[in-house]
C-alpha positions as a LaTeX table, in Angstrom:
\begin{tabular}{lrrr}
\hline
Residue & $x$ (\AA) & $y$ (\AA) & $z$ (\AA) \\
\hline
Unk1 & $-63.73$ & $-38.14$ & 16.20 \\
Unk2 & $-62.93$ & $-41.37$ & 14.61 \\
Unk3 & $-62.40$ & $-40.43$ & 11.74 \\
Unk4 & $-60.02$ & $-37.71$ & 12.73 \\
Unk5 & $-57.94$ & $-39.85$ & 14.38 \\
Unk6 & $-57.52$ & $-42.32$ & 11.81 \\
Unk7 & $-56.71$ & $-39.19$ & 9.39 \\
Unk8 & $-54.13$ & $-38.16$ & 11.88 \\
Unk9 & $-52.51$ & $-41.64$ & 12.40 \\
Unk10 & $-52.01$ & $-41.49$ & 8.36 \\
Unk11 & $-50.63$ & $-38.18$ & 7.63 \\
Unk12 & $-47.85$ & $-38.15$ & 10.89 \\
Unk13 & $-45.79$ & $-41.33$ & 9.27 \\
Unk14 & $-45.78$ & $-39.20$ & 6.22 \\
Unk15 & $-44.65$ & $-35.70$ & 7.95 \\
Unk16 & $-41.76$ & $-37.36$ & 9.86 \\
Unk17 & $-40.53$ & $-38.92$ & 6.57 \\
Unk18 & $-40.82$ & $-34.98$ & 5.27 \\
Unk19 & $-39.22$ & $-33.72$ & 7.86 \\
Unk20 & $-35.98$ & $-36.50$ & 8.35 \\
Unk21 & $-35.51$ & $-35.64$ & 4.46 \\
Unk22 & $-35.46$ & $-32.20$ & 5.05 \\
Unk23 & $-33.27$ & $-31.96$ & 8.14 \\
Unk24 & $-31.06$ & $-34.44$ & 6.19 \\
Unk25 & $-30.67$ & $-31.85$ & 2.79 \\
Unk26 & $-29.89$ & $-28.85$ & 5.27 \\
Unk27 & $-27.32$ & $-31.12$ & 7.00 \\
Unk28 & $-25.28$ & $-32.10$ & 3.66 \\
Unk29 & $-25.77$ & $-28.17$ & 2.23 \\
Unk30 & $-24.27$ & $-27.22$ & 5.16 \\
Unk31 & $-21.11$ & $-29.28$ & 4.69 \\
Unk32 & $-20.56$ & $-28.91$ & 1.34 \\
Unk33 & $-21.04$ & $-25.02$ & 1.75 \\
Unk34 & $-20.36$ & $-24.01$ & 4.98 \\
Unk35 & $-20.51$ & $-20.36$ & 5.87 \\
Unk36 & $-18.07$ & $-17.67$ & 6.42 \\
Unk37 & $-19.28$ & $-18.00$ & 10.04 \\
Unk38 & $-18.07$ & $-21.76$ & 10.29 \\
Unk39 & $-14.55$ & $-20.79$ & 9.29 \\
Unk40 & $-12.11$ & $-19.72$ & 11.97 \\
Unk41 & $-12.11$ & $-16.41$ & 13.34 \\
Unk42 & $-8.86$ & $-14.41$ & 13.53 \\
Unk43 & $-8.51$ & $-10.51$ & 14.86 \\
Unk44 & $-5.46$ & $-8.38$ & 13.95 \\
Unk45 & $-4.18$ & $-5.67$ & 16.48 \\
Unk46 & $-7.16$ & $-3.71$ & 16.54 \\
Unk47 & $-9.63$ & $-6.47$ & 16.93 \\
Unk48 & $-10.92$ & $-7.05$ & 13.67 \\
Unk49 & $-12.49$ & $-9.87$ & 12.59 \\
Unk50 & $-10.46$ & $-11.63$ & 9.61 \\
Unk51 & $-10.66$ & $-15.10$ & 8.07 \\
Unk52 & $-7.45$ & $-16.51$ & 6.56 \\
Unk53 & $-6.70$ & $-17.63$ & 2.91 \\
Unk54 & $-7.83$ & $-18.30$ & 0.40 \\
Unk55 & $-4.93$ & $-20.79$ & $-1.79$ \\
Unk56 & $-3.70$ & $-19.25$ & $-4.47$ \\
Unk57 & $-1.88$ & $-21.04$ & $-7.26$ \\
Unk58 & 0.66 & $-18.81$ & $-9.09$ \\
Unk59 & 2.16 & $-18.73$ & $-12.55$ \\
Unk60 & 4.67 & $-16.64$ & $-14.43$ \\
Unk61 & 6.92 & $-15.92$ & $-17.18$ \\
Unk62 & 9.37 & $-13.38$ & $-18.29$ \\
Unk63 & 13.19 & $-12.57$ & $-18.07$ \\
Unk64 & 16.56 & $-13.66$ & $-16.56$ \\
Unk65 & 19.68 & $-11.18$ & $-15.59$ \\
Unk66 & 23.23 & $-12.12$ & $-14.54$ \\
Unk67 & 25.17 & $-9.65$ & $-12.51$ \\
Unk68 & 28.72 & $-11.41$ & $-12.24$ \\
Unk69 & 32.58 & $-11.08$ & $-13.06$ \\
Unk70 & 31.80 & $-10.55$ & $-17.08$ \\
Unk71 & 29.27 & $-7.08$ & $-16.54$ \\
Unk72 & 26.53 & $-5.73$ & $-14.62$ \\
Unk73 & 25.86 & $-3.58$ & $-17.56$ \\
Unk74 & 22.28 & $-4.60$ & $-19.84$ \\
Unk75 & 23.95 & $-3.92$ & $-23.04$ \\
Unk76 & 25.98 & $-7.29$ & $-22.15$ \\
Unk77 & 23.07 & $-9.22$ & $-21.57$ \\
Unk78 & 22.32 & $-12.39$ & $-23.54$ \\
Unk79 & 18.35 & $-12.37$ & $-21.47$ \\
Unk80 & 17.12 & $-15.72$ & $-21.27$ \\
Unk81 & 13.78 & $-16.75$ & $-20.43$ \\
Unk82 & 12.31 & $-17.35$ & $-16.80$ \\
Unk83 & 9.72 & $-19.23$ & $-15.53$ \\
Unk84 & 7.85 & $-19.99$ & $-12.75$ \\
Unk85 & 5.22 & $-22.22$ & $-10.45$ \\
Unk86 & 4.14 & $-22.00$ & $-7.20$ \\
Unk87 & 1.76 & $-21.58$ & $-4.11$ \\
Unk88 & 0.40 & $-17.99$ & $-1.97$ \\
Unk89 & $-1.68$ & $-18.37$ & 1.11 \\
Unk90 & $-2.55$ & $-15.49$ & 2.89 \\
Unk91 & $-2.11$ & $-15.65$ & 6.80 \\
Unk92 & $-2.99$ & $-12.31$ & 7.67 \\
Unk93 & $-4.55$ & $-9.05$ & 6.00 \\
Unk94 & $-0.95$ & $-7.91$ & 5.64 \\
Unk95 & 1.25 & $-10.64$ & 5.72 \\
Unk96 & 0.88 & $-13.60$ & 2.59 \\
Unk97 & 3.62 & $-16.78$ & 2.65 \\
Unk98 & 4.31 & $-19.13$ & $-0.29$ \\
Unk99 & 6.62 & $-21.44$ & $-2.47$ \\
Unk100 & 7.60 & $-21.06$ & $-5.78$ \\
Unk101 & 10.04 & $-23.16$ & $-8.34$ \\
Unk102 & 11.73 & $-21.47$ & $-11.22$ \\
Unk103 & 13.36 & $-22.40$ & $-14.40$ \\
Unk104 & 15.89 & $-19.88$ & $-15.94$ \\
Unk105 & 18.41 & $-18.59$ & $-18.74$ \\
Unk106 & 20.97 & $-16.78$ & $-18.00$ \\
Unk107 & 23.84 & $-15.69$ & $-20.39$ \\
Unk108 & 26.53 & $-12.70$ & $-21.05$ \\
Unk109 & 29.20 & $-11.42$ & $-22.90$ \\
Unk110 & 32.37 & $-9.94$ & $-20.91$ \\
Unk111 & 32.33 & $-5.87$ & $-20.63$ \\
Unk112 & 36.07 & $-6.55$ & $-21.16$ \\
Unk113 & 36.93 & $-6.75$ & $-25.16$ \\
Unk114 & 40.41 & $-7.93$ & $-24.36$ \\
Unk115 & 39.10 & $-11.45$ & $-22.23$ \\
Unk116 & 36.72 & $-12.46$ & $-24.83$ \\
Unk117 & 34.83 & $-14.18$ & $-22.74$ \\
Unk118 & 30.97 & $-15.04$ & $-22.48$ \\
Unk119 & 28.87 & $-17.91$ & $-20.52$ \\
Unk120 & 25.31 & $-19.33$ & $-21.01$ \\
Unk121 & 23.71 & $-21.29$ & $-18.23$ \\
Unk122 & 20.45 & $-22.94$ & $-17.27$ \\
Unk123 & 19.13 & $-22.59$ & $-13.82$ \\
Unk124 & 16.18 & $-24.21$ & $-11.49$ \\
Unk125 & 15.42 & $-22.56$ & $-8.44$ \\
Unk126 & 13.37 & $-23.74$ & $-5.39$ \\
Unk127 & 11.73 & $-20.83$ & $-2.37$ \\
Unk128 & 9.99 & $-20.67$ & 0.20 \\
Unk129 & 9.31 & $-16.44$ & 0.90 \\
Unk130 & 6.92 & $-14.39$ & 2.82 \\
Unk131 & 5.24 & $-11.64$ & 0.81 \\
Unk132 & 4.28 & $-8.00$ & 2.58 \\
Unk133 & 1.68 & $-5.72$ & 1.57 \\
Unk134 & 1.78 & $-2.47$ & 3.31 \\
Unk135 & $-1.61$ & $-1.06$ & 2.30 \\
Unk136 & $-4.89$ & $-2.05$ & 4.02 \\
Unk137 & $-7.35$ & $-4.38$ & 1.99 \\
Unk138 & $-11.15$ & $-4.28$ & 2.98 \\
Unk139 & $-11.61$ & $-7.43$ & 1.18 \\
Unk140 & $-9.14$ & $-9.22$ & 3.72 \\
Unk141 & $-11.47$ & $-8.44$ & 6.46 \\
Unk142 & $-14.98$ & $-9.90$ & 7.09 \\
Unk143 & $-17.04$ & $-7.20$ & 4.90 \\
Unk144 & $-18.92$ & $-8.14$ & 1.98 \\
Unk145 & $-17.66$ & $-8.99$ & $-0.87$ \\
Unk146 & $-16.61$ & $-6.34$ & $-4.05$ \\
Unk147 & $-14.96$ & $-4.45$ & $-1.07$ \\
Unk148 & $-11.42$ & $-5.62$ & $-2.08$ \\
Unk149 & $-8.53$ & $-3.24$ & $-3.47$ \\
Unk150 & $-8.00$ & $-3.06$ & $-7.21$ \\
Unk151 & $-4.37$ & $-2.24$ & $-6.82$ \\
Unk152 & $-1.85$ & $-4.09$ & $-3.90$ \\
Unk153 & 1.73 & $-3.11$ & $-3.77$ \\
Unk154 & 3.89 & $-5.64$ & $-1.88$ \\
Unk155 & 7.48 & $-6.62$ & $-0.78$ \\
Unk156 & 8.83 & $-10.29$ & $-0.66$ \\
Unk157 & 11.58 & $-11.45$ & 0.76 \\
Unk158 & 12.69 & $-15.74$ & 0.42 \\
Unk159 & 15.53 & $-18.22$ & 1.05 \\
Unk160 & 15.86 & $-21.23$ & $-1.46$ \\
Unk161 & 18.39 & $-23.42$ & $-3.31$ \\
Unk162 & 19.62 & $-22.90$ & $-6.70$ \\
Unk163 & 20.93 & $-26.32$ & $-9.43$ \\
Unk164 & 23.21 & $-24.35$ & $-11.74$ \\
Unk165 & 24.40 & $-25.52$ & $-14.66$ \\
Unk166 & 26.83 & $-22.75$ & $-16.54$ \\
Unk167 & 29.30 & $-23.01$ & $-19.85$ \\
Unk168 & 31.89 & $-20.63$ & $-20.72$ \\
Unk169 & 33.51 & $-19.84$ & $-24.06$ \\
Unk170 & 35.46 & $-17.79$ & $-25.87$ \\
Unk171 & 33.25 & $-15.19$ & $-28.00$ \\
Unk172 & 31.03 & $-11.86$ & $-27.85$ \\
Unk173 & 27.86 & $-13.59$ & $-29.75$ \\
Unk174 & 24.88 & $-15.58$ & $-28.36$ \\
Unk175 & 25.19 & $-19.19$ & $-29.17$ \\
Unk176 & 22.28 & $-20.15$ & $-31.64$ \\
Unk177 & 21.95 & $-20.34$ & $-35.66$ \\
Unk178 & 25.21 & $-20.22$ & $-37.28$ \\
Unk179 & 27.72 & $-19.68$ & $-33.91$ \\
Unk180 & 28.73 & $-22.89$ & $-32.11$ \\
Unk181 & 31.13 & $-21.78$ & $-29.74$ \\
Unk182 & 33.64 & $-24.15$ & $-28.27$ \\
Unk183 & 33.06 & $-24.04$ & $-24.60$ \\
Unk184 & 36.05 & $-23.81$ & $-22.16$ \\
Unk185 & 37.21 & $-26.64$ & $-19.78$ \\
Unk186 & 34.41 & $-26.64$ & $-17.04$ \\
Unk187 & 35.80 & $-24.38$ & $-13.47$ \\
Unk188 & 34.32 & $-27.72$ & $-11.66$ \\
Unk189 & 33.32 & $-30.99$ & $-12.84$ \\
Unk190 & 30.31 & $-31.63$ & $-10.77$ \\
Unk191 & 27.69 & $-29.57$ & $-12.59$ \\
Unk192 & 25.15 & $-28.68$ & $-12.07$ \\
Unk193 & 25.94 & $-27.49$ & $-8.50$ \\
Unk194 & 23.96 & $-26.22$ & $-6.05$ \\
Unk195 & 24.05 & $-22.60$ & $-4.44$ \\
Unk196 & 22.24 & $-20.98$ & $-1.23$ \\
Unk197 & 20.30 & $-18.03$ & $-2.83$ \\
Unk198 & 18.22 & $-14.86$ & $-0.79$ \\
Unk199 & 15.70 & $-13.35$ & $-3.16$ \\
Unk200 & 14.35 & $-9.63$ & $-2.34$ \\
Unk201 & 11.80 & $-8.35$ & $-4.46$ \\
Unk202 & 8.94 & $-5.98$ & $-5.23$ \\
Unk203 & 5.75 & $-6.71$ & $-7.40$ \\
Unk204 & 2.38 & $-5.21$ & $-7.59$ \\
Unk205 & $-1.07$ & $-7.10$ & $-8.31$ \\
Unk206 & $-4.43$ & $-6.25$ & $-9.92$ \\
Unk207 & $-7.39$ & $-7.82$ & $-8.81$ \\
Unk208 & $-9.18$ & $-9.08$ & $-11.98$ \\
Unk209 & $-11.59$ & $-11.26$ & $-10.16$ \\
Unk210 & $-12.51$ & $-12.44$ & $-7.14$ \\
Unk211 & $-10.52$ & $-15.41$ & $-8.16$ \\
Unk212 & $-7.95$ & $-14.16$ & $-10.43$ \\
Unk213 & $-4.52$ & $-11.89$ & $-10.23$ \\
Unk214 & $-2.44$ & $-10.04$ & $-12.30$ \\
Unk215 & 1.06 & $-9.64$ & $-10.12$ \\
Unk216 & 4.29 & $-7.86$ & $-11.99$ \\
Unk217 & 6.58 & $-8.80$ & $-9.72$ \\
Unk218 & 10.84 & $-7.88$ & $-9.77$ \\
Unk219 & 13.06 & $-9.75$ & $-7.78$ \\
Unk220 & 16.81 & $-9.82$ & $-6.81$ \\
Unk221 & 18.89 & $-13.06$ & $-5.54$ \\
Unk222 & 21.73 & $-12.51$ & $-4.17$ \\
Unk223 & 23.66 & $-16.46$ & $-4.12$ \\
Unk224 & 26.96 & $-18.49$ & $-2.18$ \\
Unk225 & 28.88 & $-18.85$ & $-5.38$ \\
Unk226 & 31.44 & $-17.06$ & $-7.65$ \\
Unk227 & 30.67 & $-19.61$ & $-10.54$ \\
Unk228 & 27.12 & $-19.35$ & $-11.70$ \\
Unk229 & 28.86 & $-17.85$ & $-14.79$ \\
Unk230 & 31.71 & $-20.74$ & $-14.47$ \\
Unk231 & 34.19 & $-17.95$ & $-14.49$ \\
Unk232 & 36.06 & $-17.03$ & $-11.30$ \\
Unk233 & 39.73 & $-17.11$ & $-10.08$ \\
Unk234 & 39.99 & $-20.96$ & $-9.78$ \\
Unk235 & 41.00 & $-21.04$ & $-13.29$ \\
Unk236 & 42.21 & $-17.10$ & $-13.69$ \\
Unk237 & 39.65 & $-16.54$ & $-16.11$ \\
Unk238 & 38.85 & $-13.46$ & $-13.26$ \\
Unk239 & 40.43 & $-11.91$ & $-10.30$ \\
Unk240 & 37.07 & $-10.69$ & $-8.71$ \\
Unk241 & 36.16 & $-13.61$ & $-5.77$ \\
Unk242 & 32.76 & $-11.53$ & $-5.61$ \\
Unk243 & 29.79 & $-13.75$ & $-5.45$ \\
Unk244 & 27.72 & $-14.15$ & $-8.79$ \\
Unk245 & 23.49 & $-13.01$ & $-8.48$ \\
Unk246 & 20.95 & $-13.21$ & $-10.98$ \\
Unk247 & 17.34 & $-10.60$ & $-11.37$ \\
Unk248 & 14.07 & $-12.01$ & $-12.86$ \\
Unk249 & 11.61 & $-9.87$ & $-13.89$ \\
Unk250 & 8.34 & $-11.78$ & $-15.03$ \\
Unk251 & 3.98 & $-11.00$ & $-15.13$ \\
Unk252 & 2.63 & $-13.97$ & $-12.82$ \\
Unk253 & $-1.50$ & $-14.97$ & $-12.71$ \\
Unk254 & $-2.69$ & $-15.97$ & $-9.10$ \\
Unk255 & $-5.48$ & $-18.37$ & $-8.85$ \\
Unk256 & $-7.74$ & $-19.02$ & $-5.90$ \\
Unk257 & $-10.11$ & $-22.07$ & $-7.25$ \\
Unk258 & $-11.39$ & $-21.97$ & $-3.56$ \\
Unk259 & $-12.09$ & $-18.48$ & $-2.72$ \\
Unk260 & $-16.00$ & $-17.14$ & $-1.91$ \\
\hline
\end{tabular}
């Protein structure tokens, strides 16, 4: 009985140290990867259960249009590049919001031979938006994973500010290589301005993981100013006092470095 005893009084300092270690390796897994079941719980209209996010961090690149006084027209398009940076978090299985800055070209000739007129300008661009997606996803509910659609159409509707930066001239031809136009007196001297602008648009994106997204995504902005082509009736270089907008059309990735 002794002997037992003195067995037992030498093994339990041991199994408490095993055990403290152990309780103390479930505690940190469990922070560093706590479960869907530790996130907060959300229910849509119907009651079911969905988790918000995850981050995603966006990226894109593609084209720049002008509609303005000179042409609405595509033929008359001197397309500049557009690009972009930004941030999607998704709120609800429906409903995503986000932030985006963009750097873009724009340039055209006038559809009018007689005027002879053409701009260039460079643009950044700075929106906040809300993004809808009118079909259902699985994978934004709480169901396993694989479960989410392939395909997501979506609209997207934003308010930002726009620093423009235009030059006009005298000509029909891009500037580049071997034309140097000379550029007209400036409509205002305190370029680049800055312009209210309401972008409307429509993109679709392809789930290529569960981290990564494929989004081509065309977009509208409609702006407060006649001169984003520094052409308008201040100088009568135009007698339209219609507002200037701009289109960019670009292919975006969407990355979720956090998502399960």
């Amino acid at each position: 009985m002794l002997s037992v005893f003195v067995i037992l009084r030498s093994f339990l300092p041991a199994a408490a140290l095993l055990l403290t270690a152990a309780a103390t390796h479930s505690a940190v897994a469990q922070s560093a990867d706590p479960g869907p079941e530790r996130r907060p719980r959300h229910y849509d209209r119907q009651g079911r259960l969905y988790y918000r996010g995850p981050m995603r961090f966006t990226l894109g690149g593609g084209v720049g249009y002008y509609n303005g006084d000179l042409t609405s027209s595509l033929a008359d398009q001197f397309l500049g590049p557009s690009l972009s940076a930004g941030m999607l978090y998704q709120f609800h299985p429906h409903w995503q919001v986000g932030g985006e800055v963009s750097y873009l070209q724009l340039g055209a000739k006038d559809y009018l031979p007689e005027r002879d007129l053409a701009f260039q300008g460079k643009n950044g661009v700075g929106t906040a938006f809300v993004r809808w997606e009118p079909l259902r996803d699985p994978g934004a509910y709480s169901l396993p994973a694989g479960q989410s659609s392939i395909i997501k159409p979506y609209l997207k509707l934003g308010v930002g500010l726009a620093l423009y930066s235009p030059k006009s001239y005298k000509g029909t031809e891009r500037p580049g290589g071997n034309f140097t136009p000379a550029y007209l007196e400036p409509e205002r001297f305190d370029y680049p301005a800055l312009a209210l602008v309401l972008p409307v648009g429509v993109g679709v994106t392809v789930r290529l993981t569960s981290r990564l997204n494929a989004t081509i995504e065309g977009s509208y902005s409609l702006t407060t100013t006649d001169q984003l082509d520094d052409i308008s009736p201040a100088l009568g270089r135009s007698s339209s006092s219609l507002n200037d907008n701009y289109g960019q059309l670009e292919l975006k990735l969407e990355y979720a470095p956090w998502a399960r």
